[in-house]
C-alpha positions in Angstrom: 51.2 83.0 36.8 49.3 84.4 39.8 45.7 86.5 39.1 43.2 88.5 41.4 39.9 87.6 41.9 37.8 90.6 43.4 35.2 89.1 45.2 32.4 91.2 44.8 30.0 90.7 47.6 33.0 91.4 50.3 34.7 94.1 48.1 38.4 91.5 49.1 40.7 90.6 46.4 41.2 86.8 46.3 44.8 85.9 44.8 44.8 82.9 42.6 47.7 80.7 41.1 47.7 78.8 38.2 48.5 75.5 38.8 48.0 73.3 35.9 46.9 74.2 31.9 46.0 70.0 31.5 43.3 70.1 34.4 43.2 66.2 33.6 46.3 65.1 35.1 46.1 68.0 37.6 46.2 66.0 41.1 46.2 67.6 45.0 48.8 67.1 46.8 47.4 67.8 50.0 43.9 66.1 50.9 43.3 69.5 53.0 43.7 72.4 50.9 41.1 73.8 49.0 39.4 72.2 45.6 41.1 74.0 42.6 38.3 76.3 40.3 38.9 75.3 37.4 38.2 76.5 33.2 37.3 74.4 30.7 36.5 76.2 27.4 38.3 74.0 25.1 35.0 74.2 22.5 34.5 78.0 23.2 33.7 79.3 20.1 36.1 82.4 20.0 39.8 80.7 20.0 41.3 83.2 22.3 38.5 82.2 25.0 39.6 78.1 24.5 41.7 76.9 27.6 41.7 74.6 30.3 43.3 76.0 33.7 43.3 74.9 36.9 43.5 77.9 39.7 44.6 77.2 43.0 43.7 80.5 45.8 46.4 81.2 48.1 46.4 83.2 51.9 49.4 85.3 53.1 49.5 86.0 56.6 51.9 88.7 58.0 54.0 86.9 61.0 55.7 90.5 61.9 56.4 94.3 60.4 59.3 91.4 57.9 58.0 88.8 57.5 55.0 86.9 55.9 53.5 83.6 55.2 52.1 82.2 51.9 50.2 79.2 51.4 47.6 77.4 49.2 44.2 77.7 51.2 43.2 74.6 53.6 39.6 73.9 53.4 38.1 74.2 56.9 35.8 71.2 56.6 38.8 68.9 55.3 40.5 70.5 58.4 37.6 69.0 60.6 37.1 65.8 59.3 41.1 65.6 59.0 41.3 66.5 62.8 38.6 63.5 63.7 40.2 60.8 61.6 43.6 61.3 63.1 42.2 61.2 67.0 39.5 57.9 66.0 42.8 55.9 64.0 44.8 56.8 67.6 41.6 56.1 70.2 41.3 52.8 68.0 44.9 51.8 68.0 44.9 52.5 72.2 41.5 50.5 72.5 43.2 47.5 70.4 46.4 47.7 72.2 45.9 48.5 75.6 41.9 49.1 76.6 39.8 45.5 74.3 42.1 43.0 76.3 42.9 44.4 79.7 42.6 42.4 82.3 43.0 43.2 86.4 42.2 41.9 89.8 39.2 42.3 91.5 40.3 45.3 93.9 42.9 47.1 91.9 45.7 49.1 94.0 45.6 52.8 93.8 48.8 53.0 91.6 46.9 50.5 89.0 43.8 52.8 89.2 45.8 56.2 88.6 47.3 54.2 85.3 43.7 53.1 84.3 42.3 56.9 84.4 45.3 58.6 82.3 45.0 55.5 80.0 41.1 56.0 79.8 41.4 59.5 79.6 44.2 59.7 76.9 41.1 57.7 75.2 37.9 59.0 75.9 39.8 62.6 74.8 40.3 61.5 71.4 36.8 59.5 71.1 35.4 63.2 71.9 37.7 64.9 69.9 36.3 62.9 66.8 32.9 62.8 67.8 32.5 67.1 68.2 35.3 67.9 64.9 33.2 65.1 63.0 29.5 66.6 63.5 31.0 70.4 63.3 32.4 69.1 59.7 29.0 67.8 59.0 27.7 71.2 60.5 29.8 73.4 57.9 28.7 71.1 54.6 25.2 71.4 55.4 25.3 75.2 56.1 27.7 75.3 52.8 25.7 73.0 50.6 22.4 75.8 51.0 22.6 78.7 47.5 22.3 82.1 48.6 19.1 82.1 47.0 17.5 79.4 48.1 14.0 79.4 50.4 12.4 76.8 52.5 8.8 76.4 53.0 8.0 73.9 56.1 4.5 73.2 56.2 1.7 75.8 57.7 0.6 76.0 60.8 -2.7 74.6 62.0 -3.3 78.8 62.2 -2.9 78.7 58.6 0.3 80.5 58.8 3.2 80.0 55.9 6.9 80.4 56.9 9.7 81.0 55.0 13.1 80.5 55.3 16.2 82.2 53.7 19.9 80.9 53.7 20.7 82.7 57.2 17.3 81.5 58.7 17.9 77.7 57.8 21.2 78.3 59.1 20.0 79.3 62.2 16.4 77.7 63.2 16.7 73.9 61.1 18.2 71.1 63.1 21.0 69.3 61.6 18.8 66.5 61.1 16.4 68.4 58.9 18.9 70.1 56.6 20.0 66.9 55.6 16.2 65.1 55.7 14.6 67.6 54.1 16.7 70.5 52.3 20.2 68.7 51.0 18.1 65.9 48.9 16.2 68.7 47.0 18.9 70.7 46.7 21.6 68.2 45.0 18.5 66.5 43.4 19.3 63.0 44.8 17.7 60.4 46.8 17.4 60.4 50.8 20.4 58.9 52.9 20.2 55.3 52.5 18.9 54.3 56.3 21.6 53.0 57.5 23.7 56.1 57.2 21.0 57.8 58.7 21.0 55.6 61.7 25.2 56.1 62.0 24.3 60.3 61.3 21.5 59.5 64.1 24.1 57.5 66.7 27.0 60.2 66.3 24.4 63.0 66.8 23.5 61.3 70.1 27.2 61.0 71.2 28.2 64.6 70.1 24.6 66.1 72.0 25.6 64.1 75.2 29.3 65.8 75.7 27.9 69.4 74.4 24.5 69.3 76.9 26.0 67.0 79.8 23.2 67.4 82.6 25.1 66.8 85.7 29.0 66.4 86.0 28.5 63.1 88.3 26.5 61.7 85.6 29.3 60.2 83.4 27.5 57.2 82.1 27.4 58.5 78.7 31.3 57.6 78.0 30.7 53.8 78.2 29.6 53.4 75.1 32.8 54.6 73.9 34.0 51.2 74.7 32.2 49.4 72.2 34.0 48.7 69.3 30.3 49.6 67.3 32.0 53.2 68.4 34.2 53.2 65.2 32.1 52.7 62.9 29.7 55.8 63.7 33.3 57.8 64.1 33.4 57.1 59.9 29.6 58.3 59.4 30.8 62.3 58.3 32.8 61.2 55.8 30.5 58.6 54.5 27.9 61.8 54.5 29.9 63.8 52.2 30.5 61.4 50.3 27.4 60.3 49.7 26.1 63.6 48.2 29.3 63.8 46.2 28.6 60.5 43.9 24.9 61.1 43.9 24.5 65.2 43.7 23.4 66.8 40.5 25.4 69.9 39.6 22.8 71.6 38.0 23.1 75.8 39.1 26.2 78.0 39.7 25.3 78.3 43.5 26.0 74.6 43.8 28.9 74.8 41.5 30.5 77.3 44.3 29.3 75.1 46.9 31.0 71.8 45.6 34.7 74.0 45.0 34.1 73.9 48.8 33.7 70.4 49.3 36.8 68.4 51.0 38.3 65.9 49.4 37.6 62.9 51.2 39.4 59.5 50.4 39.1 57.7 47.3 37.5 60.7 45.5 39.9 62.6 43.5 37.5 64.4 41.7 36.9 68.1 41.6 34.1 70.2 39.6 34.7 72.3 36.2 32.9 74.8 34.6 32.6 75.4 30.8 32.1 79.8 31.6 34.8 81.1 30.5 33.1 84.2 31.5 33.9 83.6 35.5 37.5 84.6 34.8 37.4 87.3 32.3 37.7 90.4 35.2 40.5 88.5 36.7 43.8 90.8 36.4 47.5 89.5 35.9 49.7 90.8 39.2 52.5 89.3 38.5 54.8 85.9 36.9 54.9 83.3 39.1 58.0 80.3 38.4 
């Protein structure tokens, strides 16, 4: 069975398939698509409110005046992180098999020099491809994770001076760093990240701001610490991240029950949020049977 959604802020109708009435043994079957909403209102006390359904949203796309694509909707932050897993599992399998035990003489030959730059290039590509998609997933969960409603108040001035901050102003003036010192702890009610994620958060922040704000093209300096192995580990800090505020968050408003459908999965977490309010489906509208 396939419903509409109308989404009331943009005025869009969202199309939604049911994919499952046992949400329990409901499983993905794609780490990147989107988390499924779904109802549980088994206890409701009206019987024709008790269900438990699991809706998965799905895109079409026109291709031509014909034709069309349909699909269940990727989540762009599992696209992200999905995009700098594959490039750091194939810049570590070239750095194991070709780059940690290389050996030449002490004035290589032009030919052997023209090898060494594709192979280091082929390399440092993919180290920067995981380093930018990895912080721009971090990016996008941060700027997710923040309700609609919700204000920041740094501290005043020495002018005496109080600021606030909406959702689009944290968005825009608060440094990475900060949204996830100061706002993502008090908004998923949970403890600081344990310091030595914050020093991996701290290490790939370095690497990404290096590539994005290069001073001087002769100064390539910067890429040698690609080639210590330590490299890897940072490379595995987003995911570690989101993680991290997915065992130890607090689901405790409907602003961050939104925010967590748009949560990735990320490995070893099959997990995915349900609401007991029945009432978040009732102006959904039947458009048609769906095999």
């Amino acid at each position: 069975m396939s419903v509409k959604k109308e989404d009331k802020e943009s005025k869009a109708s969202r199309l939604m398939v049911v994919v499952s009435t046992d949400i329990h043994n409901y499983t993905y079957r794609d780490s990147r698509s989107l988390k499924p909403f779904c109802v549980d209102s088994r206890n409701h006390p009206d019987p024709k409110f008790q269900m438990t359904v699991a809706f998965q949203e799905i895109d079409r796309v026109s291709l031509n005046n014909k034709k069309s694509i349909s699909y269940f909707v990727p989540n762009n932050i599992a696209l992200l992180l999905s995009n700098s897993k594959k490039a750091l599992q194939r810049a570590e399998s070239i750095y194991m098999d070709s780059i940690k035990n290389h050996s030449e003489n002490n004035e290589p030959k032009c030919d052997e020099l023209w090898q060494n730059c594709t192979l280091v290039s082929d390399y440092i590509e993919l180290i920067q491809t995981a380093i930018v998609f990895g912080y721009t997933a971090l990016e996008s969960f941060a700027n997710i994770s923040i309700p609609e409603d919700y204000t920041y108040k740094p501290k005043p001035r020495k002018e005496g001076i109080q600021e606030h901050y909406g959702k689009e102003g944290i968005e825009r003036w608060l440094s990475l760093s900060d949204k996830f010192k100061l706002l993502l702890p008090d908004i998923y009610n949970c403890k600081k990240l344990p310091n030595n994620l914050w020093s991996q958060f701290k290490n790939l922040e370095k690497t990404r701001h290096s590539i994005v704000h290069q001073k001087s093209i002769e100064r390539t300096r910067f890429m040698f610490e690609y080639f210590n192995p330590k490299i890897f580990e940072t490379l595995k800090t987003p995911e570690k991240i989101i993680r991290y505020f997915q065992s130890n968050n607090k689901i405790s408003t409907s602003e961050q029950y939104k925010s967590h459908l748009l949560w990735p999965w990320v490995e070893g977490d099959a997990k995915f949020p349900v609401t007991t309010d029945v009432s978040a489906i009732l102006d959904w509208y039947v458009v048609k049977s769906q095999d």
